[in-house]
C-alpha positions as CSV (number, residue, x, y, z in Angstrom):
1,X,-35.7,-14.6,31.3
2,X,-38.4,-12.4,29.5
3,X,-36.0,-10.0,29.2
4,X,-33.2,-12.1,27.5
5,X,-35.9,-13.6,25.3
6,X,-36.7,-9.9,24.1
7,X,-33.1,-9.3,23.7
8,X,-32.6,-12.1,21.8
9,X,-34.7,-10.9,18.5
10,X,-31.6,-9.2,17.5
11,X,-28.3,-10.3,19.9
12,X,-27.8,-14.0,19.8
13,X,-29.4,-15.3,22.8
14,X,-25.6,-16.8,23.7
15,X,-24.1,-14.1,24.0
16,X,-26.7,-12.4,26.3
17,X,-26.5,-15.0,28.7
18,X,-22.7,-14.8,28.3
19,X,-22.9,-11.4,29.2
20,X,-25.0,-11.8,32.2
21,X,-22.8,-14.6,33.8
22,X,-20.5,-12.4,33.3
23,X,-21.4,-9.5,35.1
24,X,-23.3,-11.5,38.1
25,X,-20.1,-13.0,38.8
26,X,-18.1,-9.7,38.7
27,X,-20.4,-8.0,40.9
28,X,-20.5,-11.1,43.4
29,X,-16.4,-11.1,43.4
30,X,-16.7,-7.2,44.3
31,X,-19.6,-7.5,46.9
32,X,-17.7,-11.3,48.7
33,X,-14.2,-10.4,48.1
34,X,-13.1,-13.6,46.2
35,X,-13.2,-14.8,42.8
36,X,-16.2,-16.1,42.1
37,X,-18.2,-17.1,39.1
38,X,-21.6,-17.1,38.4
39,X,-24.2,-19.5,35.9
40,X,-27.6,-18.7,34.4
41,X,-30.1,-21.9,35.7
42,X,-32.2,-21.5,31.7
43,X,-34.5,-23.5,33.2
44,X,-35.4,-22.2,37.0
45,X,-34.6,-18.3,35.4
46,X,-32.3,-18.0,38.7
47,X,-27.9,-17.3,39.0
48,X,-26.0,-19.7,40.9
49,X,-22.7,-18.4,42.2
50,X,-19.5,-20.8,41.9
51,X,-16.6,-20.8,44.0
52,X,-13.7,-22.7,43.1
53,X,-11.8,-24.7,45.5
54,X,-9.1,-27.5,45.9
55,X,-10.2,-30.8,47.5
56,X,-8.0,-31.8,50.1
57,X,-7.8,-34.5,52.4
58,X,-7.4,-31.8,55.7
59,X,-9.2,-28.5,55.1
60,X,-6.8,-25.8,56.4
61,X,-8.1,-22.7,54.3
62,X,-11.8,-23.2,54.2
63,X,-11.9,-19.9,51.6
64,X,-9.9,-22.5,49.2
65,X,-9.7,-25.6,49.9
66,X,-13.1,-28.1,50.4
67,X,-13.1,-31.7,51.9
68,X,-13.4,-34.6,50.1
69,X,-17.0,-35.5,51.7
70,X,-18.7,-32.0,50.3
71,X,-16.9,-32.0,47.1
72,X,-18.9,-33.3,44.2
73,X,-18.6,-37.1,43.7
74,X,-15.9,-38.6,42.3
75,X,-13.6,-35.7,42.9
76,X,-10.2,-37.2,44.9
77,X,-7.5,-34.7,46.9
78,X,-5.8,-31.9,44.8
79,X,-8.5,-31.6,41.9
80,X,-9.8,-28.3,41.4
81,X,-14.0,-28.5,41.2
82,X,-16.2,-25.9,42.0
83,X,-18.2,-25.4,45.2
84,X,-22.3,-23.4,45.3
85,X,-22.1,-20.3,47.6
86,X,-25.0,-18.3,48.0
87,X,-25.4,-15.3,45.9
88,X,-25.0,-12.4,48.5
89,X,-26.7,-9.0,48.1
90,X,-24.1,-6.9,45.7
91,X,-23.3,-3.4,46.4
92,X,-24.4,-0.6,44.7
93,X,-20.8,-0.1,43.5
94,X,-20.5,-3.6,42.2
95,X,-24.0,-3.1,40.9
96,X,-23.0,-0.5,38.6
97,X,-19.6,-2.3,37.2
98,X,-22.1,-5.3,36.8
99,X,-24.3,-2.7,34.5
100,X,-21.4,-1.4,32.8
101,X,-20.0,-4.6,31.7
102,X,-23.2,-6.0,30.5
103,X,-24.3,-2.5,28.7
104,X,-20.8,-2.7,26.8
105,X,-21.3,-6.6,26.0
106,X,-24.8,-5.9,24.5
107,X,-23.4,-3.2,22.5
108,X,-20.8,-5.1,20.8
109,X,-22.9,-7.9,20.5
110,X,-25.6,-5.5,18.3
111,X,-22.4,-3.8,16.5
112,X,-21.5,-7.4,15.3
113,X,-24.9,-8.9,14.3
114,X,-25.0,-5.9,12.5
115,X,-22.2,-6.1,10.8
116,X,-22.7,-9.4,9.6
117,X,-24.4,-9.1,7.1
118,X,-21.3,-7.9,5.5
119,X,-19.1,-11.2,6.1
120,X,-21.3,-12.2,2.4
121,X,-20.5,-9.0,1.2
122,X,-16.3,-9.8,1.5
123,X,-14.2,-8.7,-1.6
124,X,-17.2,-6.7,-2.6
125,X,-17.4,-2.6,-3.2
126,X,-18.8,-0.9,-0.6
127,X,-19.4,3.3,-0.5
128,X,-18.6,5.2,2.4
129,X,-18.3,8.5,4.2
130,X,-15.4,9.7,6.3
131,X,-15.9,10.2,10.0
132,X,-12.9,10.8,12.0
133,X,-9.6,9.5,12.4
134,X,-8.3,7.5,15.1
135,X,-4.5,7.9,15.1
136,X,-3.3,6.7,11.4
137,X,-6.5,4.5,10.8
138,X,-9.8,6.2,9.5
139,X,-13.5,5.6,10.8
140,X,-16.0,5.6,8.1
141,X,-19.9,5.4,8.4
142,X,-21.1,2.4,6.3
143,X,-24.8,3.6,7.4
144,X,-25.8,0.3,9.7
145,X,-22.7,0.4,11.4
146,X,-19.0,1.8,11.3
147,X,-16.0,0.6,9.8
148,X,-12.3,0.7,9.9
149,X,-10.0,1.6,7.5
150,X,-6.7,0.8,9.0
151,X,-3.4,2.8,8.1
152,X,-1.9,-1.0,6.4
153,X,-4.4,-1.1,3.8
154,X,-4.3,2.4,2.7
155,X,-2.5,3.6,0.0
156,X,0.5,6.5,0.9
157,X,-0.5,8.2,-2.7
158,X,-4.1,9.2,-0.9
159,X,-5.2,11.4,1.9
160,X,-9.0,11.8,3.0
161,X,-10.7,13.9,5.0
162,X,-14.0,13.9,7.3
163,X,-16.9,13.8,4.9
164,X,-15.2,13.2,2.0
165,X,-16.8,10.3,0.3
166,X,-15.0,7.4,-0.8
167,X,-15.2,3.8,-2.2
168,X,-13.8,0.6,-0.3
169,X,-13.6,-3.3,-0.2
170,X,-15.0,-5.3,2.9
171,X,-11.4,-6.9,3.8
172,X,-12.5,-8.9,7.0
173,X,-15.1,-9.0,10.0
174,X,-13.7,-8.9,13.4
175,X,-14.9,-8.9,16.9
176,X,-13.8,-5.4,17.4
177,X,-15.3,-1.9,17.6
178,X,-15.9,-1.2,15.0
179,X,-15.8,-4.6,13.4
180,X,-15.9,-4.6,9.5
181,X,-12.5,-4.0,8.7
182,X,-11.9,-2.4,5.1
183,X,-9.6,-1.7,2.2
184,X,-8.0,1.0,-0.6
185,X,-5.4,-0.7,-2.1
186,X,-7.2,-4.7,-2.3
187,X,-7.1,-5.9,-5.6
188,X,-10.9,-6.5,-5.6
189,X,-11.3,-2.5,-5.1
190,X,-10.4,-2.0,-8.6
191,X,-12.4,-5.2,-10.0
192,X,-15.0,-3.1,-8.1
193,X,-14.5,-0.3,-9.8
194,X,-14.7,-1.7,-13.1
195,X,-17.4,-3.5,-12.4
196,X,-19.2,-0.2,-11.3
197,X,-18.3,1.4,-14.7
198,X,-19.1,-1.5,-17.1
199,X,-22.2,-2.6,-18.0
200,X,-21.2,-5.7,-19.8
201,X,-19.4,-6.7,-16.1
202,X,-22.2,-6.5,-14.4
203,X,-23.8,-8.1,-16.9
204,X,-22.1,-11.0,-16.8
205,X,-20.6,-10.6,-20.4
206,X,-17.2,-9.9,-19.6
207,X,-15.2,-11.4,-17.0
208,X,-12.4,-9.7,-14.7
209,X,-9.7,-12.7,-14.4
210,X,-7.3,-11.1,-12.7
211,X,-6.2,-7.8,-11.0
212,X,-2.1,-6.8,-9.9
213,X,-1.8,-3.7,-8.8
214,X,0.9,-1.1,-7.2
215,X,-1.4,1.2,-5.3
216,X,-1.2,4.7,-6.6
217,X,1.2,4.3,-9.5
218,X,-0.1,1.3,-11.8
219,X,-2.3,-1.3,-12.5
220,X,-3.2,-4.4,-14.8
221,X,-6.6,-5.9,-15.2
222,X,-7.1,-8.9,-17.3
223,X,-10.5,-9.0,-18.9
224,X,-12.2,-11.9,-20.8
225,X,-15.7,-12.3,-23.1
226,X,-17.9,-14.7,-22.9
227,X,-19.8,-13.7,-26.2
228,X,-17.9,-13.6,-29.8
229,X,-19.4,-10.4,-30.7
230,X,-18.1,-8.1,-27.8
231,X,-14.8,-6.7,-27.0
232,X,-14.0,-7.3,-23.5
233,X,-10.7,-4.6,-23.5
234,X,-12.6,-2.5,-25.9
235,X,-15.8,-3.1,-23.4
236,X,-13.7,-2.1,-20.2
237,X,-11.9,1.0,-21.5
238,X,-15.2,2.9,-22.5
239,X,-15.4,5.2,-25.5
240,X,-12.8,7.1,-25.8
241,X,-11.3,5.8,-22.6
242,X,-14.5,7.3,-20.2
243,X,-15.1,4.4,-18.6
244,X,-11.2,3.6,-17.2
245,X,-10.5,7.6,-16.7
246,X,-13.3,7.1,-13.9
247,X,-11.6,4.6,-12.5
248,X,-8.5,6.2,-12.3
249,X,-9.7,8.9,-11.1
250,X,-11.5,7.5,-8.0
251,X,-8.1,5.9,-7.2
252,X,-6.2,9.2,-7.5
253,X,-4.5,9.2,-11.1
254,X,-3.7,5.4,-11.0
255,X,-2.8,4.3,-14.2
256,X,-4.6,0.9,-15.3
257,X,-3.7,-1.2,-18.3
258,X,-6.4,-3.9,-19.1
259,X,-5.3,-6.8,-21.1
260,X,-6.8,-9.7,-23.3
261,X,-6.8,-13.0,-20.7
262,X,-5.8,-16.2,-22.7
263,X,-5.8,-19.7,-21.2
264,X,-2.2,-20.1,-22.7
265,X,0.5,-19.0,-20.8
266,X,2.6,-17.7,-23.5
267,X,0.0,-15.9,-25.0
268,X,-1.2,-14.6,-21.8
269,X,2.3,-13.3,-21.3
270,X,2.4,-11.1,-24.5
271,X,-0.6,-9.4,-23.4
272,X,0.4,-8.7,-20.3
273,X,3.2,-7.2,-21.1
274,X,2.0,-4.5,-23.3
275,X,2.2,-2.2,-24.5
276,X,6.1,-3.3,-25.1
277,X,6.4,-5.5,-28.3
278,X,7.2,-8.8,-27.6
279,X,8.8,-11.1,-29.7
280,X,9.8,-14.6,-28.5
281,X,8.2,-16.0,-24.7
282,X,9.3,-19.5,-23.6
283,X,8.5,-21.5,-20.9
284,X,11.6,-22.6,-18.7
285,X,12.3,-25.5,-16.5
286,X,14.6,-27.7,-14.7
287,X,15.6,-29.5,-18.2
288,X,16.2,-25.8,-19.8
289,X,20.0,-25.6,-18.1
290,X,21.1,-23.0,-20.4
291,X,18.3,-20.8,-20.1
292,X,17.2,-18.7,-17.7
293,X,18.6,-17.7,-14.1
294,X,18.1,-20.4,-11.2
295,X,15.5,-19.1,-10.0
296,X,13.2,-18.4,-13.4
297,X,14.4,-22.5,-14.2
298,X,12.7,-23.8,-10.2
299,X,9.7,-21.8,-10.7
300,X,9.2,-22.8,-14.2
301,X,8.8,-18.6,-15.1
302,X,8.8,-17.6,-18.4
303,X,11.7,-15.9,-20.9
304,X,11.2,-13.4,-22.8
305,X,13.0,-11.9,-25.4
306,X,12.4,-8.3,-26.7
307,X,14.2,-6.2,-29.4
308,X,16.8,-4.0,-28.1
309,X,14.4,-0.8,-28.5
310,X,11.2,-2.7,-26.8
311,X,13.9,-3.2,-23.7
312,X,13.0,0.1,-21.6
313,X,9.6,-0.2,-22.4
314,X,9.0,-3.8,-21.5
315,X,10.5,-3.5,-18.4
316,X,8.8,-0.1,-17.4
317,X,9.8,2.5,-14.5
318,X,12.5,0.4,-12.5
319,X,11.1,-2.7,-13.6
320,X,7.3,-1.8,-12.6
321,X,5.8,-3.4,-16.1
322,X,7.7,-6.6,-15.9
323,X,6.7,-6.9,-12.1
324,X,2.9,-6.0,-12.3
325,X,2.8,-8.8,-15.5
326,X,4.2,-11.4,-13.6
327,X,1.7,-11.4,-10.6
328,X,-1.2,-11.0,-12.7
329,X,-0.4,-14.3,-14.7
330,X,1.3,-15.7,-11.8
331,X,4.4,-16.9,-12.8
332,X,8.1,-15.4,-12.3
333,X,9.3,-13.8,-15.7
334,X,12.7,-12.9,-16.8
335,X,13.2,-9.9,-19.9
336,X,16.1,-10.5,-22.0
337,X,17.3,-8.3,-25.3
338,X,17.8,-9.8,-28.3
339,X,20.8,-11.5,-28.6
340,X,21.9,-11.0,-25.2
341,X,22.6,-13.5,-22.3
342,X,19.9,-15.4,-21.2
343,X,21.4,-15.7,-17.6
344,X,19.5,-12.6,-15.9
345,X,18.7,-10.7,-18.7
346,X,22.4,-9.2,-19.2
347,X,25.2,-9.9,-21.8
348,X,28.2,-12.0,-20.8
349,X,31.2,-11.6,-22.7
350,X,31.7,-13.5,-25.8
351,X,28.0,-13.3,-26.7
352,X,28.7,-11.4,-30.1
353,X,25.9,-8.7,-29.5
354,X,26.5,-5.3,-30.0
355,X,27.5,-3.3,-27.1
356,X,24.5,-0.2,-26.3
357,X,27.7,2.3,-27.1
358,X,29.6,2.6,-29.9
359,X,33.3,1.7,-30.2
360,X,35.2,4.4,-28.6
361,X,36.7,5.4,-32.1
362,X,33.9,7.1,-33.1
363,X,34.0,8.9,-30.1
364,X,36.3,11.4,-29.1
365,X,39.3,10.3,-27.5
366,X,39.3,9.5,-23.5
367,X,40.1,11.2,-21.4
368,X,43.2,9.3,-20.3
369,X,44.0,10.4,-23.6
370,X,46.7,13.1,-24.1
371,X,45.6,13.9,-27.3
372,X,42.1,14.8,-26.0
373,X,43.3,17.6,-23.1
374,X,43.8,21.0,-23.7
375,X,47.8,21.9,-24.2
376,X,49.6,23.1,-20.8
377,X,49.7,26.8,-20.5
378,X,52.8,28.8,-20.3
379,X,54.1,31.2,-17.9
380,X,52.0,33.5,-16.7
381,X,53.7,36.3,-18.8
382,X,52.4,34.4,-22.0
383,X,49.1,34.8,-21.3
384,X,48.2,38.0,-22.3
385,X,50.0,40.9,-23.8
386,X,48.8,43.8,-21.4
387,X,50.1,41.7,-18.3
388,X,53.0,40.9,-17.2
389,X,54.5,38.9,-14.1
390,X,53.3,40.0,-10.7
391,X,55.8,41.9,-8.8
392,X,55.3,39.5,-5.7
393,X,57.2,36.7,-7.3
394,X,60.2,39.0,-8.0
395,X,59.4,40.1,-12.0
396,X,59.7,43.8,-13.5
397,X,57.1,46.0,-12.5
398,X,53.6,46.1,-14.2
399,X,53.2,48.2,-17.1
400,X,50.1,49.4,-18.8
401,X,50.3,50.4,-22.1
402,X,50.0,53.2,-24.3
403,X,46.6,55.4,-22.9
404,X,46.0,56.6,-26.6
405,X,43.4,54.1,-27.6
406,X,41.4,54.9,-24.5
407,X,41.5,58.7,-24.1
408,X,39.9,60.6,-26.9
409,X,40.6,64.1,-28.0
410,X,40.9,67.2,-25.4
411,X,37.9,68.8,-24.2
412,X,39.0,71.7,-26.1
413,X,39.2,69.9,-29.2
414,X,36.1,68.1,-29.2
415,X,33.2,69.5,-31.7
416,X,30.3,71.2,-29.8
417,X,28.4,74.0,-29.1
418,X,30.9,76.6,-27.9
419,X,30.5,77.7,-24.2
420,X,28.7,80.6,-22.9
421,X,30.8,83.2,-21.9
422,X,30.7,84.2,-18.4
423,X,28.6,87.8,-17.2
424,X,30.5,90.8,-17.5
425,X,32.7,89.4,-19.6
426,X,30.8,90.6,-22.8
427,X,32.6,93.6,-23.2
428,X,35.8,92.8,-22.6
């Protein structure tokens, strides 16, 4: 018991005597031969070894079954109650499983009172240094203990090696080796992040509402001030953008928007969509029948209507602006041009807008259009005049024609230096 008392200044005397129960009875099970189970007397500082047998009227199997006269009172035929045995001298064999067990019990036990001092520090920024990886998660050194970063909450855009140094959110505690269980692409990494990088946050001045992000690709933060006199987007971004750039650039060239928070929806909405111009948001419900998609009308999302220019940029990279402001205000929201179809966001016909191409007579012709092709050619003779038809498909012969525009003059008659008469031939 002094033992377990001087255990118990940093392992929750529980668990210890869980974990010597535990391994009394597995090496009394080893050294008997039977299942048995063992308690810790607190009080007396001794083990008492269980056995657990069914009461029966007849004992046939004296290894399982117990009368009804040495079970514990009250106990009637075919209950299941547990029998004292004495605790028999273990072997060395069963001594040393006993050990192991215990050893590794005590050493989780540590690794988790450890580590709990990070269940308050949940949704918070932690910094941490690569140690290895273990198949697709990673295993970082926190300093106290170790952590996990598993392959689900890491972001594909990222890759990490051993010592590289890197920033993370506590995600969860578990009773696992090792058990603080961390994150890359939480939301609350980035509120981290900006948190980290503005003084007014940490201050308390300005507020980070709300965070959506697509890990690796994009990002929207929506900020607020508590004081009239500072700029909470202004106060975010940095001068000259310094203080986001950081932030993207711990999260590997993640782009992140911060926006105005408003308490109204509407308003909300506008900022969260920029930078894309918006000009008309309304709230839709079950009463708005005519507005809306099904879905946008249940939820109660909001429409919005944009000019035909602001479309592409409102709705961003397949529909990545759109998406990332509707789960930071929280609501479903449906982009529509101006003077288009409210039903999805696309034009019916009938709806008197401009189609995005011109009418086709500006255009040049189709190209079901025989006007618009090229005129059938002739015969292969008409083609050019040096050829004729090919002597497979029975024709006259091919003739070249005259040579005179390709040979020059004879050698003889060509200007030049005249040649050098031969030796010997001088006198001649």
């Amino acid at each position: 018991m002094a033992a377990i008392e001087e255990l118990a200044v940093e392992v929750d005397r529980a668990e210890i005597i869980a974990g010597v129960e535990q391994a009394a009875g597995l090496a009394a099970s080893q050294s008997s031969g039977r299942s048995l189970s063992a308690r810790l007397d607190a009080g007396k500082g001794r083990l008492i070894c269980y056995a657990r047998k069914r009461v029966a009227a007849e004992v046939q199997d004296p290894e399982t079954q117990v009368a009804v006269a040495a079970a514990p009172e009250g106990a009637s035929p075919g209950d299941l109650v547990e029998i004292p045995v004495p605790f028999g001298t273990a072997a060395r064999s069963a001594a040393r499983a006993a050990r192991a067990v215990l050893e590794a019990r005590l050493r989780a036990a540590r690794m988790l009172a450890r580590a709990e001092r990070y269940r308050e520090r949940v949704g918070k920024l932690e910094t941490a240094i690569v140690a290895r990886r273990e198949g697709q998660d990673l295993i970082v050194n926190l300093g106290p203990v170790e952590g996990r970063l598993p392959a689900a909450e890491q972001s594909r855009h990222e890759v990490f090696n051993p010592e590289d140094t890197i920033r993370v959110a506590v995600h969860a505690i578990e009773p696992h080796d090792p058990p603080v269980i961390l994150s890359r692409i939480a939301p609350s990494v980035l509120a981290g992040l900006i948190e980290r990088e503005t003084p007014e946050v940490r201050r308390g001045v300005v507020r980070v509402r709300a965070v959506a992000r697509h890990p690796g690709l994009r990002a929207k933060v929506a900020v607020s001030s508590g004081a009239p006199d500072v700029d909470a987007v202004a106060a975010c971004l940095g001068p000259g953008g310094s203080r986001i750039r950081a932030v993207s650039r711990e999260l590997r060239g993640e782009r992140v928007d911060v926006v105005l928070w408003n308490e109204q929806v509407e308003r909300f909405a506008r900022n969260a969509l920029r930078p894309a111009e918006v000009l008309d948001v309304r709230r839709v419900d079950e009463e708005s029948r005519e507005e809306g998609s099904r879905r946008l009308r249940e939820d109660g999302g909001l429409l919005v209507t944009v000019s035909e220019a602001e479309l592409p940029r409102t709705l961003g990279k397949r529909g990545q602006n759109v998406r990332l402001a509707s789960e930071l205000i929280g609501i479903p929201i449906e982009v529509v041009a101006e003077g288009a179809s409210p039903r999805g966001g696309r034009r019916g016909p009938g709806d008197g807008a401009p189609s995005r191409r011109g009418p086709r007579d500006g255009r040049s012709p189709g190209r079901g259009s025989r006007d618009s092709r090229s005129p059938r050619r002739g015969p292969r003779d008409a083609r050019s005049p040096g050829r004729g038809p090919d002597r497979r498909r029975g024709g006259p012969p091919r003739r070249h024609g005259p040579r005179d525009h390709r040979s020059g003059p004879a050698r003889s008659d060509r200007p030049g230096r005249a040649r050098r008469p031969a030796p010997g031939a001088r006198g001649r």
